[in-house]
DSSP file (Angstrom, degrees, kcal/mol; ACC not computed):
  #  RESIDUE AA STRUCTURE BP1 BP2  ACC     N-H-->O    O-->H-N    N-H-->O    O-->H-N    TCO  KAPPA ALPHA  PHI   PSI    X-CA   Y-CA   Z-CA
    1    1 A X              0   0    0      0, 0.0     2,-0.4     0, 0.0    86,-0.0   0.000 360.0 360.0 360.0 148.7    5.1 -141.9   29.2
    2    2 A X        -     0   0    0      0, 0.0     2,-0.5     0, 0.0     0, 0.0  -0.999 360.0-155.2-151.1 105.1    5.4 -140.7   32.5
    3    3 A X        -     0   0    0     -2,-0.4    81,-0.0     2,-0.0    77,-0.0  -0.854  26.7-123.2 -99.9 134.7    2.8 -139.7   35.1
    4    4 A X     >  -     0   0    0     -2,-0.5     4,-2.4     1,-0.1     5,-0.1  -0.154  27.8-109.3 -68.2-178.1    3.9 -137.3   38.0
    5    5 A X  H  > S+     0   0    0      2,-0.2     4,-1.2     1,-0.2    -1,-0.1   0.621 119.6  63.3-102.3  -6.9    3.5 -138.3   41.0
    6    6 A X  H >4 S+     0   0    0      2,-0.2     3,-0.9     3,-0.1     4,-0.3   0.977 111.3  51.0 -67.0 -50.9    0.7 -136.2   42.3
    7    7 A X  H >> S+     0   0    0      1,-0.3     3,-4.1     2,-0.2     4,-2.2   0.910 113.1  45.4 -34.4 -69.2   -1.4 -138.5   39.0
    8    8 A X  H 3X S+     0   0    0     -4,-2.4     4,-1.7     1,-0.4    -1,-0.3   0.764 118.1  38.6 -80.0 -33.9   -0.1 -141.6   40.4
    9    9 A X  H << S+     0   0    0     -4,-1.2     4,-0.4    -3,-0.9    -1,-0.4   0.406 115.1  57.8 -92.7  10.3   -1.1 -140.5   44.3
   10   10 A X  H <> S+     0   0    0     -3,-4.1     4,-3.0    -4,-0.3    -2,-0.3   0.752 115.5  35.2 -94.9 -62.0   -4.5 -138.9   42.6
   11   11 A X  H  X S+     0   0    0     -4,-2.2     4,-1.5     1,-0.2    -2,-0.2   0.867 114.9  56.5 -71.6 -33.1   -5.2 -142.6   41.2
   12   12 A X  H  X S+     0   0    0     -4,-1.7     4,-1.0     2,-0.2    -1,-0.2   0.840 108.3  50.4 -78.3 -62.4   -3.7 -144.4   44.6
   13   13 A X  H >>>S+     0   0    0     -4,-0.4     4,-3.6     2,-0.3     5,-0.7   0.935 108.1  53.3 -58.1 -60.9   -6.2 -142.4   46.5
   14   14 A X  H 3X5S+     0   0    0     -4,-3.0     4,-4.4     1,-0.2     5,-0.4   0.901 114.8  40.0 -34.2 -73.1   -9.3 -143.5   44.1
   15   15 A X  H 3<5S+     0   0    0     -4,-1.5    -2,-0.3     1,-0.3    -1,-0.2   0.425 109.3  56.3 -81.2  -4.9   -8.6 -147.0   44.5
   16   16 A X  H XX5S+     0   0    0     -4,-1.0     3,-1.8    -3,-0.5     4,-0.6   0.861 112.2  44.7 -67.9 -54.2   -7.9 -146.8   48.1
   17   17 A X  H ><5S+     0   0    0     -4,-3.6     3,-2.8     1,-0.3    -2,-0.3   0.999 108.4  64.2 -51.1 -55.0  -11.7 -145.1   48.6
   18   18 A X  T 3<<S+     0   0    0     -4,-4.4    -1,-0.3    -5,-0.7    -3,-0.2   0.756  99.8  47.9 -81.3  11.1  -13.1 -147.8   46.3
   19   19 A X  T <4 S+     0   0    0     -3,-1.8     2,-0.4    -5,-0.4    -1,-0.3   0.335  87.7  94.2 -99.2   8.5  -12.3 -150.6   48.5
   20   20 A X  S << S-     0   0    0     -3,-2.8     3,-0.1    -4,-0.6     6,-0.1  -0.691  88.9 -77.4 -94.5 161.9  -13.5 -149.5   51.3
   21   21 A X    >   -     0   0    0     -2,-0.4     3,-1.7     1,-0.2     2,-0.6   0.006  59.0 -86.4 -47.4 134.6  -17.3 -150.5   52.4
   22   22 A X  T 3  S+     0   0    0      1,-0.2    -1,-0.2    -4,-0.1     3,-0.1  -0.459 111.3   7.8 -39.3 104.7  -19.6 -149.1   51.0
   23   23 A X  T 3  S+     0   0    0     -2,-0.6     2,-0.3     1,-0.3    -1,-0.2   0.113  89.1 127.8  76.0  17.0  -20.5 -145.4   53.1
   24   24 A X    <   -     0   0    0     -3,-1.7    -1,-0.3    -7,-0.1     2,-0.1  -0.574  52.8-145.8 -87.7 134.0  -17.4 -145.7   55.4
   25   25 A X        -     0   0    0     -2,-0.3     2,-0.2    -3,-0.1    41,-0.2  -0.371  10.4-147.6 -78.7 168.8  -15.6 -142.6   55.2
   26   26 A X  B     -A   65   0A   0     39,-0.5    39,-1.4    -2,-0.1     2,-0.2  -0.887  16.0-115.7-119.1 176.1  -11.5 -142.3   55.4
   27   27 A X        -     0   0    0     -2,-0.2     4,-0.2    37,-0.2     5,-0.0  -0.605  12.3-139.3-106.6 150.4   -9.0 -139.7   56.7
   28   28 A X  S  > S+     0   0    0     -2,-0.2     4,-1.3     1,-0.1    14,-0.1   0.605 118.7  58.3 -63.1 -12.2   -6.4 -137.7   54.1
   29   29 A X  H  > S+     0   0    0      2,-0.2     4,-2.6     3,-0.1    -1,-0.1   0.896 105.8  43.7 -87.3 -48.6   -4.2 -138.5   57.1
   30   30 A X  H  4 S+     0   0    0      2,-0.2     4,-0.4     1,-0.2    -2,-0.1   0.423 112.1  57.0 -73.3  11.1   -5.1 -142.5   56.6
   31   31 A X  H  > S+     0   0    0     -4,-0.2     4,-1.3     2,-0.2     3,-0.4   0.839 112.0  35.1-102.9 -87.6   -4.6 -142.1   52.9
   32   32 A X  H  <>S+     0   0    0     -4,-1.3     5,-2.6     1,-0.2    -2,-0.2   0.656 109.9  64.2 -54.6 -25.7   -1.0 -140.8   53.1
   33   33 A X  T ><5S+     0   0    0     -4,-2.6     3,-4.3     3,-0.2    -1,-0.2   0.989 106.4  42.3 -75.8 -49.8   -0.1 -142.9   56.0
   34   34 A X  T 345S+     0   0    0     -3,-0.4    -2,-0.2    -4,-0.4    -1,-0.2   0.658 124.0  38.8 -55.6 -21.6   -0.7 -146.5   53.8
   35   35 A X  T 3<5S-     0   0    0     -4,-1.3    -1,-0.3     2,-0.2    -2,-0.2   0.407 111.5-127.4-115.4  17.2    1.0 -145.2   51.0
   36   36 A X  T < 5 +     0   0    0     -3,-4.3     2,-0.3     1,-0.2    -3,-0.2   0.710  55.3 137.3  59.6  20.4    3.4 -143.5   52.8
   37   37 A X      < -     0   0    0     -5,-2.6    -1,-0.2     1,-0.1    -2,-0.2  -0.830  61.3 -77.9-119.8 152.3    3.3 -140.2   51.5
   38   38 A X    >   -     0   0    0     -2,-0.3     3,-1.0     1,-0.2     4,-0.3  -0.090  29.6-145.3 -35.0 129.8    3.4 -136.4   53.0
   39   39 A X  T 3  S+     0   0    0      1,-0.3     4,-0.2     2,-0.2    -1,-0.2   0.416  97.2  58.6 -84.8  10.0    0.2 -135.7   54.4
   40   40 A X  T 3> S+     0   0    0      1,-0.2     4,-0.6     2,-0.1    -1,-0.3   0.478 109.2  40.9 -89.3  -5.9    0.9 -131.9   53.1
   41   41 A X  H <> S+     0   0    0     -3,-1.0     4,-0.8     2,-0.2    -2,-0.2   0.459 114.6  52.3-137.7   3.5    1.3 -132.8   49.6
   42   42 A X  H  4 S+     0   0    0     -4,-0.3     4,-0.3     2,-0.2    -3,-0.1   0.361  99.4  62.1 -69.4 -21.7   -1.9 -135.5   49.8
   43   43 A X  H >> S+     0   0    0     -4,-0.2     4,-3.0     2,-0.2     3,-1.0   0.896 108.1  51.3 -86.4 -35.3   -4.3 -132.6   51.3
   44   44 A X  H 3X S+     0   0    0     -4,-0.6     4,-1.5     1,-0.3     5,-0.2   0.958 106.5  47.9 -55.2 -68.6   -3.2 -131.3   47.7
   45   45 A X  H 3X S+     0   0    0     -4,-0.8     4,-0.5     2,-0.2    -1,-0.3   0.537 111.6  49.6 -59.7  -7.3   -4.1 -134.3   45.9
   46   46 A X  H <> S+     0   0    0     -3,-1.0     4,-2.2    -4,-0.3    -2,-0.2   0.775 110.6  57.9-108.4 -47.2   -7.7 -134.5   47.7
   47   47 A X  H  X S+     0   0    0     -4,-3.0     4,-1.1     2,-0.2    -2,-0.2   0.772 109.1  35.5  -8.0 -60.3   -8.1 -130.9   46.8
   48   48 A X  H >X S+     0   0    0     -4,-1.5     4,-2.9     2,-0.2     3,-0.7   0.935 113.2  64.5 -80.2 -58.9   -7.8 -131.1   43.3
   49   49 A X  H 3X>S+     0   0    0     -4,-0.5     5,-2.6     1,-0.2     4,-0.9   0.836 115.4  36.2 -17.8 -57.6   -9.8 -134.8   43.6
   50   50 A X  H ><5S+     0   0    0     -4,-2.2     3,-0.6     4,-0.2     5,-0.3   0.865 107.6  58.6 -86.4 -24.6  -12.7 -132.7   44.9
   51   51 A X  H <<5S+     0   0    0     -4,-1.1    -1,-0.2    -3,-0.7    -2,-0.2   0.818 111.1  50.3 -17.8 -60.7  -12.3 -129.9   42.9
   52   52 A X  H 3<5S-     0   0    0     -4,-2.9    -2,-0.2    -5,-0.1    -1,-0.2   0.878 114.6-107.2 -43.3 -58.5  -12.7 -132.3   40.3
   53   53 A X  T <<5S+     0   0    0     -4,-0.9    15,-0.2    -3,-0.6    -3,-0.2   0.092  90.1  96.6 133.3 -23.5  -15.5 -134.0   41.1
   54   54 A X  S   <S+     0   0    0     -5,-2.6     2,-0.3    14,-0.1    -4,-0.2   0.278  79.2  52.2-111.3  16.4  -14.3 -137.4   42.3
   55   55 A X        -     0   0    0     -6,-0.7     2,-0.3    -5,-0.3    -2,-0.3  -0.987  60.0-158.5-141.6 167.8  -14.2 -136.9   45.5
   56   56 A X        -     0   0    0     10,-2.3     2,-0.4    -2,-0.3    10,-0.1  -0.853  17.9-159.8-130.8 102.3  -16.6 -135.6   48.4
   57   57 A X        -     0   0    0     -2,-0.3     2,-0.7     8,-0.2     8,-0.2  -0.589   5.8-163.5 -86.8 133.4  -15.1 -134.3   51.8
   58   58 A X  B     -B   64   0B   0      6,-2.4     6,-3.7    -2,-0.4     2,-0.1  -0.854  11.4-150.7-113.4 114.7  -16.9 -134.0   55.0
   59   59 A X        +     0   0    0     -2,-0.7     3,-0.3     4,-0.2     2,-0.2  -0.262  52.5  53.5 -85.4-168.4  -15.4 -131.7   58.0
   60   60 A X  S >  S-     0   0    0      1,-0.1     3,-1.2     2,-0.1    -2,-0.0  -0.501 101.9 -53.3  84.1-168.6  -15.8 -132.2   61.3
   61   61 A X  T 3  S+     0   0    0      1,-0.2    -1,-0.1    -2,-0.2    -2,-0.0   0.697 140.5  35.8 -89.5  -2.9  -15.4 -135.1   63.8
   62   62 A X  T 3  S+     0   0    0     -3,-0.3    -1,-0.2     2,-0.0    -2,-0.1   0.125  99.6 112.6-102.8   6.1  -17.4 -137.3   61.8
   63   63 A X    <   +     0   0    0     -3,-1.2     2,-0.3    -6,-0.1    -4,-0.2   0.480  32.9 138.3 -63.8-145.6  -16.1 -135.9   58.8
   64   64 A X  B     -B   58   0B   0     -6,-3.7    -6,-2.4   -39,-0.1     2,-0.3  -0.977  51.9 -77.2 132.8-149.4  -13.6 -137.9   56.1
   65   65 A X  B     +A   26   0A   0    -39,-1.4   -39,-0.5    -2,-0.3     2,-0.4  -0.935  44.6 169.1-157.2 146.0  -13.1 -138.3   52.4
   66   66 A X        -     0   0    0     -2,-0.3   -10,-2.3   -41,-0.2     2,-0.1  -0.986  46.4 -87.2-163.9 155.8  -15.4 -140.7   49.9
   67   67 A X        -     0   0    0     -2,-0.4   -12,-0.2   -12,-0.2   -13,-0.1  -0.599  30.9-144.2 -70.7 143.4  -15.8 -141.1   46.0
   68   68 A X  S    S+     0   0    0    -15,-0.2     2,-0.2     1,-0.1   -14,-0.1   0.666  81.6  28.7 -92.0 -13.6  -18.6 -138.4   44.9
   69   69 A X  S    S-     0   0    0    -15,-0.1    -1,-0.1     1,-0.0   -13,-0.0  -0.914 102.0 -78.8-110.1 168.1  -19.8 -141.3   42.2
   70   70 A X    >   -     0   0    0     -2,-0.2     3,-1.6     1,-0.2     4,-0.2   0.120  39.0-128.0  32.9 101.8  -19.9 -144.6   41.7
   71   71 A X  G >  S+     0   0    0      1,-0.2     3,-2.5     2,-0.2    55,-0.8   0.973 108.5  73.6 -63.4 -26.2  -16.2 -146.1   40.5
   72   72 A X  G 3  S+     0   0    0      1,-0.3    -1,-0.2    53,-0.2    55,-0.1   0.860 103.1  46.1 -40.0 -47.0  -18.3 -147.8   37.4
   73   73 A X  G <  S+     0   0    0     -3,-1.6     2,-0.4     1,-0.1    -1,-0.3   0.018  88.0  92.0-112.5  27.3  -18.2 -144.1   36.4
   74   74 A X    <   -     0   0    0     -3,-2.5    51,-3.6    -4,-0.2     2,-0.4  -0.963  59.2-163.2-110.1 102.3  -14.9 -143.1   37.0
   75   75 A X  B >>  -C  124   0C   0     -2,-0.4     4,-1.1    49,-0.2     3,-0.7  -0.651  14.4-142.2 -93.9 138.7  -12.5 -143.5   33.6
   76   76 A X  H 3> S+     0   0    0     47,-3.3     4,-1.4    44,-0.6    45,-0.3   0.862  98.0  59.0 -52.6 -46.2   -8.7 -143.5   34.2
   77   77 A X  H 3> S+     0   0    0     46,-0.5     4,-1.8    43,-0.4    -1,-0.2   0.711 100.5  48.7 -49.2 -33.9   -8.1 -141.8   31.5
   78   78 A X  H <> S+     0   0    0     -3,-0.7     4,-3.0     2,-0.2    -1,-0.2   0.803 113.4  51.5 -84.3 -31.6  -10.0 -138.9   32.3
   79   79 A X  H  X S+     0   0    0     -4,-1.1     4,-1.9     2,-0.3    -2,-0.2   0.668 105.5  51.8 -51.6 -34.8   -8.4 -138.9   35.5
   80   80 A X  H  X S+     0   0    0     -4,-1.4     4,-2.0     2,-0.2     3,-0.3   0.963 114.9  47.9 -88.1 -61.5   -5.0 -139.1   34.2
   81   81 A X  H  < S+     0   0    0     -4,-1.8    -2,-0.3     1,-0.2    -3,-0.2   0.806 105.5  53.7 -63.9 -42.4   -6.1 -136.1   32.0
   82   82 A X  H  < S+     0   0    0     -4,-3.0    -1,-0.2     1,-0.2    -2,-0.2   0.802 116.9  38.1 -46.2 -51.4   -7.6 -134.1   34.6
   83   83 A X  H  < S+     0   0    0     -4,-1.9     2,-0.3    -3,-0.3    -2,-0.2   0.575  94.1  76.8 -68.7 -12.8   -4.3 -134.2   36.8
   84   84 A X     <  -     0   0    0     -4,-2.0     3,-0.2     1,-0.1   -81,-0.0  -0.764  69.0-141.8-103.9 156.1   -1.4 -134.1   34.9
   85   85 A X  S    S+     0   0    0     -2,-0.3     2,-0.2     1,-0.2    -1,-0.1   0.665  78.1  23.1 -65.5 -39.3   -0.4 -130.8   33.5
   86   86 A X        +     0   0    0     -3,-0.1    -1,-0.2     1,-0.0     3,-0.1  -0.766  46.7 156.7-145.0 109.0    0.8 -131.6   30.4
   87   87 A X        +     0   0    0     -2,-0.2    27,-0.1     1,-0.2    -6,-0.0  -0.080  54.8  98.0-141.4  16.6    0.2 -134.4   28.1
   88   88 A X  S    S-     0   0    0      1,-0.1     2,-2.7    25,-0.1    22,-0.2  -0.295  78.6-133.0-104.6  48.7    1.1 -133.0   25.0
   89   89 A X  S    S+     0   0    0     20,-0.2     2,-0.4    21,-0.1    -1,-0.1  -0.014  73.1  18.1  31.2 -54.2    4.7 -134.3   24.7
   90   90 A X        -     0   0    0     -2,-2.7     2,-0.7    16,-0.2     3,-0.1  -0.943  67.7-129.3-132.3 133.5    6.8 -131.7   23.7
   91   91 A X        +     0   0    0     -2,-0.4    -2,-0.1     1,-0.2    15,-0.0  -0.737  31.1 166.7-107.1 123.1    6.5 -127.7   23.8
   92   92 A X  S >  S+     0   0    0     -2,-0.7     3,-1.3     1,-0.2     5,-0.2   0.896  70.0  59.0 -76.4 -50.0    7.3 -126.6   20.5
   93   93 A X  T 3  S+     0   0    0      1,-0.3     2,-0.2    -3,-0.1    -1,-0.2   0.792  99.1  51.6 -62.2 -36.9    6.0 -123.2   21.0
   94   94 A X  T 3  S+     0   0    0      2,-0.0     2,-0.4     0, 0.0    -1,-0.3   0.183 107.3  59.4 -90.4  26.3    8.2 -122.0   24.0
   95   95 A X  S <  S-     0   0    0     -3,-1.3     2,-1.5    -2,-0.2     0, 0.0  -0.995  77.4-124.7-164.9 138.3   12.0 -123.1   22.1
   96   96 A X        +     0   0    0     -2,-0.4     2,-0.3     4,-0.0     3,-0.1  -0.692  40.3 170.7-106.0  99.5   13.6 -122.0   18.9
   97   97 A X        -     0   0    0     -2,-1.5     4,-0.1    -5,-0.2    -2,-0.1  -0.670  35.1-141.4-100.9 160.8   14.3 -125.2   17.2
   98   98 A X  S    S+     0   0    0     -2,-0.3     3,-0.5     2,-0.1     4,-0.4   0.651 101.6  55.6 -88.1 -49.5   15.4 -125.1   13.7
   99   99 A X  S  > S+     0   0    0      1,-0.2     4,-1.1     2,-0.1    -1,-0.1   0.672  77.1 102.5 -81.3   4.3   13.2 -128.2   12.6
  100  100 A X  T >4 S+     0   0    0      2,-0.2     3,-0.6     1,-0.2    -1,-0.2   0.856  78.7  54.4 -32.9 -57.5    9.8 -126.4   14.0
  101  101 A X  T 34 S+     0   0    0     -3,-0.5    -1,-0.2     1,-0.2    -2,-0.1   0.976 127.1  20.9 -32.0 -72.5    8.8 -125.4   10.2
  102  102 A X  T 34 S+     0   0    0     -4,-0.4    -1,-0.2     2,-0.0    -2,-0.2   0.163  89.6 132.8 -90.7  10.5    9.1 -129.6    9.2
  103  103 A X    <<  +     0   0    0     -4,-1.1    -3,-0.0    -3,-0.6     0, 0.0   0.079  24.5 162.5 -60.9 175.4    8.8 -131.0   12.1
  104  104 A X     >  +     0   0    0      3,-0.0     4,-0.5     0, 0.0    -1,-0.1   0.087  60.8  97.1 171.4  34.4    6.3 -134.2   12.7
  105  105 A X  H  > S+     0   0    0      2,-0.1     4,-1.3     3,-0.1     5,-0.1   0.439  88.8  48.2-129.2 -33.0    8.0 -135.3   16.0
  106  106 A X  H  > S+     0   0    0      2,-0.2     4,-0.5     3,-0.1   -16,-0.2   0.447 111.4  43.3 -88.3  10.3    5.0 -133.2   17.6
  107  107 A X  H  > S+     0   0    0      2,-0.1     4,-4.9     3,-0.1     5,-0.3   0.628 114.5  55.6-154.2 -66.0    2.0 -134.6   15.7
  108  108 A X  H  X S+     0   0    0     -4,-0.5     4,-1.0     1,-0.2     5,-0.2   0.860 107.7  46.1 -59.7 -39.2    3.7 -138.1   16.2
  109  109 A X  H >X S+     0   0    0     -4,-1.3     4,-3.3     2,-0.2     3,-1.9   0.944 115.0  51.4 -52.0 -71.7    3.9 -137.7   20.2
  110  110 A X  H 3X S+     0   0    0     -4,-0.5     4,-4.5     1,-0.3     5,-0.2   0.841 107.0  43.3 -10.4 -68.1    0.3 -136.6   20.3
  111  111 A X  H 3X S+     0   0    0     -4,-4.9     4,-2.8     1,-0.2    -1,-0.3   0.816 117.0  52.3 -74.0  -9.1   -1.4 -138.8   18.6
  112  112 A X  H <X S+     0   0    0     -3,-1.9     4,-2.8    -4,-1.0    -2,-0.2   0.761 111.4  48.9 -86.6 -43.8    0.9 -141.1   20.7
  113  113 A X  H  X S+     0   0    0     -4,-3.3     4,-2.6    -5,-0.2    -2,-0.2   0.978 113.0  45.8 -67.1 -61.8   -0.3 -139.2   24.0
  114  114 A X  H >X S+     0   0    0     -4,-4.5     3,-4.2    -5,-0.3     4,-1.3   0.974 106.1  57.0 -71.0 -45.6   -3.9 -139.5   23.1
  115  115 A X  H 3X S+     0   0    0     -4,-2.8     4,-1.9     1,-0.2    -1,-0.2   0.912 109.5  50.9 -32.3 -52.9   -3.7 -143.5   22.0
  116  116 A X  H 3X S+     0   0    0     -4,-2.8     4,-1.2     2,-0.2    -1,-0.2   0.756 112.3  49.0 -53.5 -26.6   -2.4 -143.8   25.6
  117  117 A X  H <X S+     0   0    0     -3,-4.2     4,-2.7    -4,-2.6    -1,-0.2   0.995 109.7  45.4 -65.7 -59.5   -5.6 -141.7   26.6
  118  118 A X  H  < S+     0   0    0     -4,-1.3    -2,-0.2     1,-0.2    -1,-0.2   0.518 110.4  57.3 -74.1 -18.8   -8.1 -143.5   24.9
  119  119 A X  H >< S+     0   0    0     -4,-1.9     3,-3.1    -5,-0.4    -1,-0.2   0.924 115.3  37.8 -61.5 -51.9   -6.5 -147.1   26.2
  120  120 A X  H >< S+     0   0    0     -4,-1.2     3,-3.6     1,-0.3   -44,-0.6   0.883 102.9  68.2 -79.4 -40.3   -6.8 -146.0   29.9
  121  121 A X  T 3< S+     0   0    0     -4,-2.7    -1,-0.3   -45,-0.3    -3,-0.1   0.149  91.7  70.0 -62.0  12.6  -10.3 -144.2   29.3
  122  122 A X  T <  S+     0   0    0     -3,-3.1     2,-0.3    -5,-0.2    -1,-0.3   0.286  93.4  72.7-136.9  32.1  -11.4 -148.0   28.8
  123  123 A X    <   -     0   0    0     -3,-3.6   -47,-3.3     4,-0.0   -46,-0.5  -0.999  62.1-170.2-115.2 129.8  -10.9 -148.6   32.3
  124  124 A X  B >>> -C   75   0C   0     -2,-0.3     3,-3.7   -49,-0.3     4,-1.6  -0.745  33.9-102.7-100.7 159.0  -12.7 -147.6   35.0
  125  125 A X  H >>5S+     0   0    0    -51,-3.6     4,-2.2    -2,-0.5     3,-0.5   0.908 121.0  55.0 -20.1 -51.5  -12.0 -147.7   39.1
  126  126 A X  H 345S+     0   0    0    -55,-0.8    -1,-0.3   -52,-0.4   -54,-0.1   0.966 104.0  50.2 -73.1 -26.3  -14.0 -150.3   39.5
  127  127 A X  H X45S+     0   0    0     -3,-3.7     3,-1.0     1,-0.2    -1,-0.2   0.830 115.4  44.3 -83.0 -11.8  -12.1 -152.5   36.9
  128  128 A X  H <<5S+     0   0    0     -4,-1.6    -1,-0.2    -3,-0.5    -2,-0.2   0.661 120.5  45.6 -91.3  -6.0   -8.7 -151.8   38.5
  129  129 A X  T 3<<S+     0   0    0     -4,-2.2    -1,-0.3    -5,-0.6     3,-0.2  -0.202  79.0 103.5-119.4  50.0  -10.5 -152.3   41.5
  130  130 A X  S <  S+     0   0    0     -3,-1.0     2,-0.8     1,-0.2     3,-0.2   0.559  76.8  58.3-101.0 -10.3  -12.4 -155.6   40.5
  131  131 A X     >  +     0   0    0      1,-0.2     4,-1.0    -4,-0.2     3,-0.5  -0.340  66.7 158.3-121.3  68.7  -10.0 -158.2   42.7
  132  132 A X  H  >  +     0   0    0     -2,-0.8     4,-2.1     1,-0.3     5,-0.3   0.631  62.3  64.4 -67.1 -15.2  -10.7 -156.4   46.2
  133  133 A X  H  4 S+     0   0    0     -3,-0.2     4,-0.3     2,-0.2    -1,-0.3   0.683 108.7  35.0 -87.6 -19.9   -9.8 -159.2   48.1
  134  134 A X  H  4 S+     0   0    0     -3,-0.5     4,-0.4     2,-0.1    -2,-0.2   0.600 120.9  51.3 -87.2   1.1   -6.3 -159.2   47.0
  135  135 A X  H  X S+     0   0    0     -4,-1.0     4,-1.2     2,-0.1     3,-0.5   0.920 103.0  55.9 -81.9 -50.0   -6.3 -155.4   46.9
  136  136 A X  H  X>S+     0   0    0     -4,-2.1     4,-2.6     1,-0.2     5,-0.9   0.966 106.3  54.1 -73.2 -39.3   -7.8 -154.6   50.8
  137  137 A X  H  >5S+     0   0    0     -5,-0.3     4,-1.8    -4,-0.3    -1,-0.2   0.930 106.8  51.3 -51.0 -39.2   -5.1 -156.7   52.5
  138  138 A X  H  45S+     0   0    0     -3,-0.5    -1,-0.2    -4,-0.4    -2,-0.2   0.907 123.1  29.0 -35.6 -63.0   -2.7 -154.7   50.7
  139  139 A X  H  <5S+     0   0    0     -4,-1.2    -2,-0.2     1,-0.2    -1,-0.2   0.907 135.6  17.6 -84.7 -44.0   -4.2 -151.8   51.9
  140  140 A X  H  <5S-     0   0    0     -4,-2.6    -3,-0.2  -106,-0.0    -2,-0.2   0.442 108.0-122.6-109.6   3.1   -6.0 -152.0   55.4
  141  141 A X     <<       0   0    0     -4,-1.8    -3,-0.1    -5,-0.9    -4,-0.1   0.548 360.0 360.0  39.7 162.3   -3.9 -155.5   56.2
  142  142 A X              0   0    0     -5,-0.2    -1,-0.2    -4,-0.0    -5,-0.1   0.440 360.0 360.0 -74.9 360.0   -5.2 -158.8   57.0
């Protein structure tokens, strides 16, 4: 299993917002800079974030970017499902395979896909973000 990398900079983004203080805003520009990624292709990933639900953006010169709940109520799993595109392992539908009839290679993948769901959907943010004092150095430096 494989997460693209807009997932992996959609969860990178969470857990940057849930260490920060409590009603301190950050920039998509201060986002991308720590993790080193395109700020064009990060304004994407705080797009869909709010779009979502899991984020709240404010413009203006006091504006910035914040969790819209609570990380306690943000599952990984759901997150991971919400961004990625496809999570169903192989598309049978779109390819003229010969074993399609008898096949069980898609059934197995599935149920394989969703175990993977239903681990990660028994974390939330806040438990991958429960050791914030080795996490913020990381991030905002010492």
């Amino acid at each position: 299993m494989r997460l693209t990398a807009f997932t992996d900079y959609g969860l990178r983004t969470l857990i940057y917002l849930a260490c920060l203080p409590p009603e301190q805003l950050s920039s998509v520009s201060e986002v991308s800079n720590t993790y080193q990624v395109s700020q064009n292709h990060m304004v994407k990933v705080v797009g869909q974030l709010r779009k979502l639900g899991y984020i709240e953006a404010y413009r203006g010169k006091n504006g910035g970017i914040t969790l819209a709940k609570p990380a306690e109520e943000i599952c990984i799993g759901e997150v991971i499902v919400a961004l990625e595109n496809h999570l169903d392992g192989v598309d049978c539908a779109g390819t003229k395979c010969r074993l399609q009839p008898a096949c069980q290679l898609r059934q197995a993948l599935n149920e394989g896909m969703q175990a993977f769901v239903d681990v990660m959907n028994q974390y939330s943010l806040a438990d991958v973000t429960a050791d914030k004092e080795r996490i913020k150095p990381l991030l905002f430096g010492a």
